[in-house]
C-alpha positions in Angstrom: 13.9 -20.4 11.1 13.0 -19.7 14.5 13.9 -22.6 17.1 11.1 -24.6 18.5 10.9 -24.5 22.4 10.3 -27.9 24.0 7.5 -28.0 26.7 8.7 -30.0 29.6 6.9 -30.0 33.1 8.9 -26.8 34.7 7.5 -23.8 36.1 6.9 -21.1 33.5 9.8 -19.0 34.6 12.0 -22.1 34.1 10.2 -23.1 31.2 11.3 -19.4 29.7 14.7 -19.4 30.3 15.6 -23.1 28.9 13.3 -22.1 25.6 16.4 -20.9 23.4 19.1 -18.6 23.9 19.0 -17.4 20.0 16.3 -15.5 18.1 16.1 -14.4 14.6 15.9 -10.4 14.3 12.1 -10.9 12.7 11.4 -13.2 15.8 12.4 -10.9 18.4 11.1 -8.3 17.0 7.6 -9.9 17.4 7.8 -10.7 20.4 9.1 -7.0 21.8 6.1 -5.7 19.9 4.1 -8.0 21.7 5.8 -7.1 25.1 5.5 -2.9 24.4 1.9 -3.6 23.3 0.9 -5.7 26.8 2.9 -2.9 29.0 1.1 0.2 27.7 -2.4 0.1 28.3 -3.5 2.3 25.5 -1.8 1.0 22.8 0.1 4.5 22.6 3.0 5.0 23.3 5.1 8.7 24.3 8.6 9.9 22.2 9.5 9.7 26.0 8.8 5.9 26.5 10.4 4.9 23.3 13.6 7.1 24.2 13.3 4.9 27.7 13.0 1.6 26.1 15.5 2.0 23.4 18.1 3.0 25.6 17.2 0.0 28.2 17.7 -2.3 24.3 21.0 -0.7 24.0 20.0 1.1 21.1 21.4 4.8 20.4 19.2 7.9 20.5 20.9 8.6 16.3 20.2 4.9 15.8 16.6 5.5 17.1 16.0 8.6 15.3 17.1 7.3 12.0 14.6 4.7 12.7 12.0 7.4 13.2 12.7 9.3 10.1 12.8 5.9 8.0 9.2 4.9 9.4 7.8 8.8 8.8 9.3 7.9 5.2 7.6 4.6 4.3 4.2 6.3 6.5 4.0 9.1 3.7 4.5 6.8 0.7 2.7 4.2 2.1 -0.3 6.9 1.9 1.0 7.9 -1.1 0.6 4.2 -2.4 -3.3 4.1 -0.8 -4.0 7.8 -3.3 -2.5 5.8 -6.3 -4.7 2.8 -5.7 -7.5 4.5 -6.0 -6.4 7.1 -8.5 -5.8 3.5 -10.4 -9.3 2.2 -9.2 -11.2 5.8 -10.2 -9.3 5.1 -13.9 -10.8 1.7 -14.3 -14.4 2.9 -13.1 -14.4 6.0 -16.0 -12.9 3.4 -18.8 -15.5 0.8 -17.9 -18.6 3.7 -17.5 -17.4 4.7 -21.3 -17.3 1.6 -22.3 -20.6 0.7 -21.2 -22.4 4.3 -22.6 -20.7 3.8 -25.9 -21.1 0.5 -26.8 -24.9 0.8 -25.4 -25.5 3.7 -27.8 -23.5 1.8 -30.8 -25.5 -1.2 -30.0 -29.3 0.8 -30.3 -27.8 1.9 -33.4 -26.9 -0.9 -35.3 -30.3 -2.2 -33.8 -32.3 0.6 -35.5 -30.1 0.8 -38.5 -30.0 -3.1 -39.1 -32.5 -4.6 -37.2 -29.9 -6.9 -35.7 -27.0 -6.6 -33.9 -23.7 -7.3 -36.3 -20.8 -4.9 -35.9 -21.3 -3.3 -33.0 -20.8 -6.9 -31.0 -17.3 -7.1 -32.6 -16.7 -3.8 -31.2 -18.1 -4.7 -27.9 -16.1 -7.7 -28.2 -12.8 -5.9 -28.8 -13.0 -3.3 -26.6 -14.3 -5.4 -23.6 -11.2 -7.6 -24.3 -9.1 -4.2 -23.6 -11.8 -3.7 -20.4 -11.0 -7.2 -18.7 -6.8 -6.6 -19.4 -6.6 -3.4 -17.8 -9.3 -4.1 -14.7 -6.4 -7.3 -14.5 -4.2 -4.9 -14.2 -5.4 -2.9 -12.1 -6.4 -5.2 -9.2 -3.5 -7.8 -10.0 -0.7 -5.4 -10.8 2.6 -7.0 -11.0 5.1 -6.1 -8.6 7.6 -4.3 -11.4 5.0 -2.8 -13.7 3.0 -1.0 -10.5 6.3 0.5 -9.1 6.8 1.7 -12.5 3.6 3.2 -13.0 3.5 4.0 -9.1 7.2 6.4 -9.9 5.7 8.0 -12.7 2.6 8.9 -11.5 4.3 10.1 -8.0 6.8 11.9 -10.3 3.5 14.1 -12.3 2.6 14.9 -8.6 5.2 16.4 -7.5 5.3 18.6 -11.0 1.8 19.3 -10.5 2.7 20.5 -6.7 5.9 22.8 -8.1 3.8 24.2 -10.7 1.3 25.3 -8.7 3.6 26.7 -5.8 5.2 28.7 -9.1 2.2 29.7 -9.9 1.1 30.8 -6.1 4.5 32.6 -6.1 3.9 34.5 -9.6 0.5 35.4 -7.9 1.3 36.4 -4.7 -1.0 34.3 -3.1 
């Protein structure tokens, strides 16, 4: 919990100073990002500035660059995360296009054959049932079952990249 400050009638830079002497990490963190954000104008920021400002922190260049690599880390699989979604999305959309084609088709045919509509709404039935629980879990993933699937799938990409770099190799291309 951060500390509330109390307003009292002070002038602001007295005000500031007699707010709290304690911040929580996630607290201070906001408000530096807040502080870098107002001081450079473009909302960019040079390897050179953050070297500056790290070292006015107190914070160590190998501190800072294992920082660095850790963000570069969680930038690629958060993109990685952003391809799965909609490799997960792109999934959904085929099952639900067959679904549709299929049971359409099933449906004129019972129609013709019948002249009613009898076993092909069972099957529409069923299968729709299987539509609605994978669309749920596709847009409402739980957080253990989508890192699971998230692994595997990244796991079959990186297979698919070594076996075409073998491939690329064998063919001198």
């Amino acid at each position: 919990m951060s500390p509330t400050p109390v307003m009292t009638e002070m002038p602001s830079d007295a005000l500031f100073e007699d707010r709290c002497d304690l911040y929580g990490a996630e607290d201070a963190q906001a408000i530096l990002q807040l502080a870098i954000a107002r001081e450079t104008e473009s909302g960019e920021m040079s390897r050179g500035q953050l070297l500056e400002i790290a070292a006015e922190l107190g914070i160590s260049s190998d501190t800072l660059a294992a920082a660095e690599q850790e963000w570069q880390v969680r930038q690629v699989e958060q993109a990685e995360r952003q391809v799965f979604d909609q490799f997960r999305q792109q999934r959904f959309q085929h099952h639900l296009i067959r679904y549709t084609v299929v049971n359409g088709f099933a449906m004129a045919l019972n129609y013709m054959a019948a002249d009613r509509l009898s076993w092909s709404l069972y099957l529409a039935l069923i299968w729709g049932l299987a539509i609605a629980l994978h669309g749920w879990h596709t847009f409402r993933p739980t957080d253990y079952r989508y890192a699971e699937e998230f692994e595997k799938w990244r796991r079959q990409q990186q297979l698919k990249r070594s076996f075409r770099r073998a491939i690329d190799w064998l063919l001198g291309t």
